[in-house]
N, C-alpha and C positions, 0 to 999 in steps of 0.2 A: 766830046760826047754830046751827042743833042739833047735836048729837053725830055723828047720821048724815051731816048734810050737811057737816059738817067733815070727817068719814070719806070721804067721796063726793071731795070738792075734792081732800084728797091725794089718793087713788086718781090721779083722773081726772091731776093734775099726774105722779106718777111714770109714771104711763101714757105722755103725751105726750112726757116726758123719754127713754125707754126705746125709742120707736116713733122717734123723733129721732136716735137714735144708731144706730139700725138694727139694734140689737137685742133686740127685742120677747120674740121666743119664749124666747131664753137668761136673760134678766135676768128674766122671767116665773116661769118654773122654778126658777132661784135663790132668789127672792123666796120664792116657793112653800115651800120647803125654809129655809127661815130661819124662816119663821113656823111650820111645825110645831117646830123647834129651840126657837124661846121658848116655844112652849104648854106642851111638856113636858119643860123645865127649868127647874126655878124660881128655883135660882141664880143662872143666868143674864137672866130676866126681872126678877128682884130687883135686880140688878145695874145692868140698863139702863134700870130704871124710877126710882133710889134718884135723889131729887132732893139729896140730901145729897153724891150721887159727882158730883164738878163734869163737868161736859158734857164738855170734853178727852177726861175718863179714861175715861168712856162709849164716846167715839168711839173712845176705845184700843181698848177693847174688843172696838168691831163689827171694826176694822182687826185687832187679834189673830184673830178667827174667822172673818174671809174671808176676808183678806190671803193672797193667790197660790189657794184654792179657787173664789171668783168673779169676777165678772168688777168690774171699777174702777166701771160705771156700778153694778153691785149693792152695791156696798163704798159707793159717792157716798149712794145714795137711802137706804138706811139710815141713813148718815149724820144727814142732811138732816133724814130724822122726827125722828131722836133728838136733832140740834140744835133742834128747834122745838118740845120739851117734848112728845112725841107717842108716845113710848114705849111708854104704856100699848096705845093704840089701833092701835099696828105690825102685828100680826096682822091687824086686822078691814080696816086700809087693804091690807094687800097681799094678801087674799082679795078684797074689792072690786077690787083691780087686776085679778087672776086672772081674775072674773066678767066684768070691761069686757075683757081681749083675747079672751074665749072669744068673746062677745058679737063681735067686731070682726071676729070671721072665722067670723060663725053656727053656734055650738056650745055646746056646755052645757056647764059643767066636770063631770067624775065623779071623785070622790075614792076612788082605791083604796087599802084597807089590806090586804097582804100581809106574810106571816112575814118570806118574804126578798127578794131584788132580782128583778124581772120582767127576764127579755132582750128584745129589739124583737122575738120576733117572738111571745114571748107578750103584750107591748103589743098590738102590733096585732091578737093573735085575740079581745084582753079586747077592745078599743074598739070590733071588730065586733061582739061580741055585743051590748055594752051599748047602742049604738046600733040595733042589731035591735032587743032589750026595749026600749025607751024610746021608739024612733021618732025620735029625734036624732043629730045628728052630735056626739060627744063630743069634751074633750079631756081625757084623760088625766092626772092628777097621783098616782103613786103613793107611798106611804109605807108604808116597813118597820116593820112592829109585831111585834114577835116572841110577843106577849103573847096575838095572835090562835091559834097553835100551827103552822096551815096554814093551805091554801084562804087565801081570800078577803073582805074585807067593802067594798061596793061601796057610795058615795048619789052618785047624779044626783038635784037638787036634792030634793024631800019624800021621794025615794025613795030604800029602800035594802034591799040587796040583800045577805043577811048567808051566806057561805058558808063560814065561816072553822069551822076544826076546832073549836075553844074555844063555838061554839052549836051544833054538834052534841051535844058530850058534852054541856053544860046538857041537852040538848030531853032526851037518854038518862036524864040523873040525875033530869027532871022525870017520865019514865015511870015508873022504877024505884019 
C-alpha cells in the first residue's frame, strides 16, 4: 500500500468513526485545529513523532493537549494514529479527513488565514464571497496567523486569494 493510500484508509476510517458518533462537523474542526497545532510546533511534532518516547507517554501527550478542550472522540482518533505509528503522517490523514467531510456534504474546503478570530457573521460573509469567486459551496476552516498583520489569505484548492496586510506592504516595498 502507498503512502497516499495508507493516508487515504485512515482518513476514510477516522471519517467513518466521527460520522458514527454523530459528530462529524465538531470532531472535523477539532481535527482541523490539531493539525495546524503540530505543523507549527515542532516541539510538539518532535514529541509525538520521537519513536524513542514509548507510545503511553505520546498518548499522555495528546490527553494533556486535548483533555477537556475536545471532544473524547477527538482525544480517541488522535490517539489511535499515534498508537499505530502514524504520527508523522497526522496532519496529511486529518486534511484528507477534512477534504472527504467537505466532499460528503458537496463543498470544497477554503482554508482561511486571518490575524485574529473571525465572529460567524464575518464567517458567513467570507463563505459567501468565496463561494461567489470560485463558484463553490465552501467550508470554511479558519486559522489565526498573526504573522499575516490583517485582512486575509484565502486557498480553495489551486487557488488563492492573498489579502492579508503583510502582501500589501511586500507589493509597496516591491514598487518603492
Amino acid at each position: 500500500m502507498s503512502g497516499s493510500d495508507r493516508i487515504s484508509a485512515y482518513a476514510d476510517a477516522l471519517f467513518e468513526v466521527a460520522r458514527a458518533e454523530g459528530s462529524l462537523g465538531r470532531v472535523e474542526d477539532e481535527l482541523f485545529s490539531v493539525a495546524r497545532t503540530i505543523e507549527t510546533n515542532d516541539a510538539l511534532r518532535d514529541a509525538l513523532t520521537d519513536q524513542a518516547i514509548p507510545i503511553e507517554r505520546r498518548q499522555g501527550i495528546v490527553e494533556d493537549l486535548l483533555g477537556g478542550r475536545a471532544s473524547a472522540t477527538t482525544t480517541a482518533l488522535v490517539g489511535f494514529v499515534i498508537a499505530a505509528g502514524r504520527a508523522r503522517d497526522l496532519a496529511k490523514i486529518i486534511d484528507r479527513l477534512v477534504e472527504k467531510a467537505a466532499e460528503s456534504r458537496s463543498e470544497e474546503v477554503a482554508e482561511v488565514r486571518s490575524a485574529v478570530p473571525l465572529d460567524d457573521d464575518q464567517r458567513e460573509r467570507l463563505a459567501s464571497a468565496l463561494s461567489k469567486h470560485t463558484g463553490k459551496k465552501v467550508s470554511l476552516k479558519v486559522v489565526v496567523d498573526p504573522s499575516i498583520l490583517g485582512g486575509i489569505v484565502a486557498q480553495v484548492g489551486d487557488t488563492v486569494i492573498d489579502g492579508s496586510v503583510r502582501r500589501r506592504l511586500e507589493q509597496l516595498k516591491e514598487q518603492l
